[in-house]
C-alpha positions as CSV (number, residue, x, y, z in Angstrom):
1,X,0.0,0.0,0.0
2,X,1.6,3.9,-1.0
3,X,2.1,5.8,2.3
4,X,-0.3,8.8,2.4
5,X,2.0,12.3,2.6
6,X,1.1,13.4,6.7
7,X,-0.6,17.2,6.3
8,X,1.8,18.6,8.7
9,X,4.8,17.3,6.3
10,X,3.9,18.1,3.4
11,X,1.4,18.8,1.0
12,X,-0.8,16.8,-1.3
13,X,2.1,15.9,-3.7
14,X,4.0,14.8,-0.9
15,X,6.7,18.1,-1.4
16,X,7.6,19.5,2.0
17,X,6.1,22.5,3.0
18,X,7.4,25.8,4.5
19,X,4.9,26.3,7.6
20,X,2.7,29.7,7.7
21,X,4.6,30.3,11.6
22,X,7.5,30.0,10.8
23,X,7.4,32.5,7.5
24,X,5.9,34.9,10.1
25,X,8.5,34.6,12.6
26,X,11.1,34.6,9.8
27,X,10.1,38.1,8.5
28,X,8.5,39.2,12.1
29,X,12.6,39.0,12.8
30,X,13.5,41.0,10.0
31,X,10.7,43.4,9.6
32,X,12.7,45.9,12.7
33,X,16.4,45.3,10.8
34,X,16.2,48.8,9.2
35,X,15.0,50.0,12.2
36,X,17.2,48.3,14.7
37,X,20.5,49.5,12.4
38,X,19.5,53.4,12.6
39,X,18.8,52.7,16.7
40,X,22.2,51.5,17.4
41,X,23.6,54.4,14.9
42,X,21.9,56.5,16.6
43,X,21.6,55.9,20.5
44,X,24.7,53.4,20.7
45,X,27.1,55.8,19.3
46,X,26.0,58.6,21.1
47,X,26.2,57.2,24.4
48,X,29.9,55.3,23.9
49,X,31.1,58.9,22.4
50,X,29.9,60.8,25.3
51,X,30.7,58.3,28.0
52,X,34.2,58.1,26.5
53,X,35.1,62.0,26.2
54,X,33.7,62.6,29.8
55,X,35.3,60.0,31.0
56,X,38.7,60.7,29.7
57,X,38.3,64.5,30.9
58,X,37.7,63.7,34.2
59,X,40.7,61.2,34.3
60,X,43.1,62.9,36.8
61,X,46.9,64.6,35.3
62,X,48.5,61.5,36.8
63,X,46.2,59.2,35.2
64,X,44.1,58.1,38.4
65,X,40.2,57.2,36.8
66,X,37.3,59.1,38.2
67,X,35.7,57.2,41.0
68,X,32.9,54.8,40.9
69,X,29.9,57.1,41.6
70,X,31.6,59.7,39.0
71,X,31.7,56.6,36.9
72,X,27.8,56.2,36.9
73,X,27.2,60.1,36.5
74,X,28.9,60.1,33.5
75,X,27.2,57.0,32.5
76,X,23.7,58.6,33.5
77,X,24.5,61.4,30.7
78,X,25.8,59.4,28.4
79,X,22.6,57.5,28.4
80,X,20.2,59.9,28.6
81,X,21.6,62.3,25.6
82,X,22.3,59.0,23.7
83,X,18.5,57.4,24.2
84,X,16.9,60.9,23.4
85,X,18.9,61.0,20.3
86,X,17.8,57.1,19.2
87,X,14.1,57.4,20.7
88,X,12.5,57.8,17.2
89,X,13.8,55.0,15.9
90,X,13.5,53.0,19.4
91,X,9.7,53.7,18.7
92,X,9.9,52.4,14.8
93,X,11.6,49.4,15.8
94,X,9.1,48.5,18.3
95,X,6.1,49.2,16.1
96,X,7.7,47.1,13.4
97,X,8.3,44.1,15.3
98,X,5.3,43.6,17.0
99,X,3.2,44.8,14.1
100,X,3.1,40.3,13.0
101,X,1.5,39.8,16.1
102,X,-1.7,42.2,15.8
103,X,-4.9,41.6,13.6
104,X,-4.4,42.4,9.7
105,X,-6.8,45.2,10.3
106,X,-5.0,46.5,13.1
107,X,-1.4,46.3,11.5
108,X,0.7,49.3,10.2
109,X,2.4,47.8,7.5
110,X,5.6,49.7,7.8
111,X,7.9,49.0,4.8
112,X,11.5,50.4,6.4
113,X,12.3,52.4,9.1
114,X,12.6,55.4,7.5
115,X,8.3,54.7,6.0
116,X,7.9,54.1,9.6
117,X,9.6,57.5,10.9
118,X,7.7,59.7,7.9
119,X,4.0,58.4,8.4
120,X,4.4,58.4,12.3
121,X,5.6,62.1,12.1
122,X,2.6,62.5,9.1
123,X,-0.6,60.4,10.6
124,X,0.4,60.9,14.6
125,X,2.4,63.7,14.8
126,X,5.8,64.9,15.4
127,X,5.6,64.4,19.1
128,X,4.8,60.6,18.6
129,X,8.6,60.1,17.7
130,X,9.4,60.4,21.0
131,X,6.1,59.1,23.0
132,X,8.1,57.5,25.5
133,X,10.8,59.1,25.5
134,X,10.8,59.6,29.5
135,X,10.9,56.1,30.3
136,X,13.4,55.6,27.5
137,X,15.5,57.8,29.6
138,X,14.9,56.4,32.6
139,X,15.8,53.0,31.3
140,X,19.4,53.9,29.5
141,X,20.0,56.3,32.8
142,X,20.0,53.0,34.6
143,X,21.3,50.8,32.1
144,X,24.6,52.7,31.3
145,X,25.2,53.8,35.0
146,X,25.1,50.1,35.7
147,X,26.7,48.9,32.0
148,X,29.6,51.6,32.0
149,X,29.8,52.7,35.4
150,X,30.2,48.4,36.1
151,X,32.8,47.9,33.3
152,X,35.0,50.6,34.1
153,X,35.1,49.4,37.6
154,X,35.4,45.5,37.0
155,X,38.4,46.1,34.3
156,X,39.9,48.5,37.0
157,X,39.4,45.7,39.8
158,X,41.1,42.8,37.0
159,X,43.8,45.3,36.1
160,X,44.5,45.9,40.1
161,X,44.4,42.2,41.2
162,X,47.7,41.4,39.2
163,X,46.1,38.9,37.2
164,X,45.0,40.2,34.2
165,X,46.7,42.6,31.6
166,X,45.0,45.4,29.8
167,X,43.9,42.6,26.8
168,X,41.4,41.0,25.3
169,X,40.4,38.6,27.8
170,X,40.5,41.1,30.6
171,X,38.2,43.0,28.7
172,X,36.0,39.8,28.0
173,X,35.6,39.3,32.1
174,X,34.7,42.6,32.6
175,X,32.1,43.1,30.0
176,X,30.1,39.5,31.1
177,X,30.0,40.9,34.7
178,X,29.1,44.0,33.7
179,X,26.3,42.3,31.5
180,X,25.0,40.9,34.9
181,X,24.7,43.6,36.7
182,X,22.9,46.1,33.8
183,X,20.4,42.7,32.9
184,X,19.4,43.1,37.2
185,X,19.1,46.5,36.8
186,X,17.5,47.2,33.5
187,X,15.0,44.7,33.0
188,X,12.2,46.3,35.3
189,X,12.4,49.5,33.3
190,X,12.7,47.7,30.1
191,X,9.4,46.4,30.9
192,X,7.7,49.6,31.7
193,X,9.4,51.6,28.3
194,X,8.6,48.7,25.4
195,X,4.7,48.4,27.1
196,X,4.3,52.1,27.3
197,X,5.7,52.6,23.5
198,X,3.8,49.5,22.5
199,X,1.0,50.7,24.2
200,X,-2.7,51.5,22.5
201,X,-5.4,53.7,23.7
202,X,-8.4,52.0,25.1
203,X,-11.8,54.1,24.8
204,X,-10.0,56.9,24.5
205,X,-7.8,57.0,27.2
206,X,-4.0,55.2,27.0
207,X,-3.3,51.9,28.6
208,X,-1.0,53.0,30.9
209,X,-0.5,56.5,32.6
210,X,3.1,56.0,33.2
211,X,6.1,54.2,34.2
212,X,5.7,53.4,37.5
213,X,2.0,52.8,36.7
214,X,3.0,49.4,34.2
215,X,5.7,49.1,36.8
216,X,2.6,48.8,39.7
217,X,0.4,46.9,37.3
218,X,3.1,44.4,36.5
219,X,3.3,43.8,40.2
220,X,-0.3,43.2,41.3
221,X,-1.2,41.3,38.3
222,X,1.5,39.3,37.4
223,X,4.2,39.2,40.7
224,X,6.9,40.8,41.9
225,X,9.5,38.7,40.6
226,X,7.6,39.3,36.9
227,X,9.9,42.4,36.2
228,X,12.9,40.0,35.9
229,X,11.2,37.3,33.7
230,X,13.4,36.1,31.2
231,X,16.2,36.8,33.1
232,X,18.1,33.9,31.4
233,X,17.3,34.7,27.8
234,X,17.8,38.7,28.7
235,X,21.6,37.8,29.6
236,X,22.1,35.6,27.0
237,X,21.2,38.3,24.6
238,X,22.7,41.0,26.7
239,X,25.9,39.5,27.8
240,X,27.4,38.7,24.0
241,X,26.2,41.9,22.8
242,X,28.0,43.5,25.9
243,X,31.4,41.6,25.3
244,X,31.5,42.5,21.8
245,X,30.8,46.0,22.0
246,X,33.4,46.9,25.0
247,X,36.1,44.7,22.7
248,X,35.5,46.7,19.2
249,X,35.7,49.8,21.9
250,X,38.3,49.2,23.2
251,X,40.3,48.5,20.0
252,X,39.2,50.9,18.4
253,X,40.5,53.4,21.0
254,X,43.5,51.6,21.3
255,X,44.0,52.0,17.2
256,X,42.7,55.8,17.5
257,X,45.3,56.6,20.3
258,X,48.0,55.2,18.3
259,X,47.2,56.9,14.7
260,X,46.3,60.0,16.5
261,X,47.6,60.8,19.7
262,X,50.8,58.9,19.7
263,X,53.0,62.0,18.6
């Protein structure tokens, strides 16, 4: 007896097929790429540049680093400059992404970032570009007070303790701990800036008021220990994408120095 194809492997003719999910999740990935590249043009570079300059002019004559709450103050102003800078496209990126997940009569149908940017400013308003902008602040203020601030102090600690060198592994070390600590202390206002930029308005009045009101909501419906959900996955993500960055800094400052300021 011929074996009959099985629906979920294939179709009539027995030729596999591509399932409808996993098309979705395919181009649900890389529907925000556009918008994702201009964000970390934009906010990333911003942030590193500031953090870098500050922190090399408050580096004492002899050489001695700024102290550890300096440390986060810079980090603070690096972050907020560099997440009011990349707001706009924080906002596209978000819309984009989760625009597979809503209705077909509800969706957006962005076609690129920069679509996304002109009929948000066009249909909503110029001001839209930056709805959320406050909790996006709020969010990099702690994220690069603990990120920076946290790097600058573990590499210090490695260089101190005699056991590392000012190389590439050292750097390594202190970037996953710093990813630690900024996954702790970013992820409850992470929470509160994607829902509130994510957010729709409900007969007439918006979802949420504020931060601290997701933040509230968050607790009493879902749990206290809801804001760190995903803490495994959120490290996993973050740490990498911490190590690298703080490595292609660091060489690239080292290759600047030597081109530029070695005379």
């Amino acid at each position: 007896m011929a074996a009959t194809a099985s629906p979920g492997a294939g179709g009539v003719d027995g030729k596999p097929r591509t399932s409808p999910k996993s098309v979705k999740f395919l181009f649900g990935g890389l529907a925000g790429l556009s918008a994702g590249l201009l964000r970390q043009a934009t906010y990333t570079t911003t942030r590193l540049g500031i953090y870098t300059v500050l922190f090399e002019r408050l580096t004492g004559a002899d050489g001695t680093p700024p102290g550890f709450l300096l440390k986060a103050l810079i980090g603070m102003t690096a972050g907020a400059t560099g997440a009011f800078v990349g707001t706009p496209a924080e906002v596209a990126l978000i819309r984009m992404t989760a625009d597979g997940r809503l209705p077909v009569d509800q969706r957006r149908g962005y076609k690129n970032v920069f679509n996304a940017l002109i009929r948000i400013a066009r249909e909503e308003g110029v001001p839209t570009l930056w709805r959320g902008c406050i909790p996006t602040m709020a969010r990099a203020v702690v994220v690069n007070a603990a990120q920076l601030a946290s790097y600058s102090q573990s590499k210090q600690f490695l260089l101190d303790s005699g056991y590392f060198s000012d190389n590439i592994l050292c750097h390594f070390c202190a970037s996953m701990i710093s990813g630690l600590v900024t996954t702790a202390a970013s992820m409850p206002v992470d929470i509160a800036k994607t829902r509130i930029q994510n957010m729709r308005m409900i007969d007439g009045k918006p979802e949420y008021k504020n931060g601290l009101d997701v933040l509230l909501k968050v607790v009493r419906y879902e749990g206290f220990f809801s804001l760190w959900k995903g803490f495994t996955p959120y490290y996993a993500r973050l740490g990498p994408h911490t190590v690298l960055t703080f490595i292609f800094l660091e060489q690239m400052n080292k290759i600047y120095k030597r081109l530029f300021l070695s005379s």
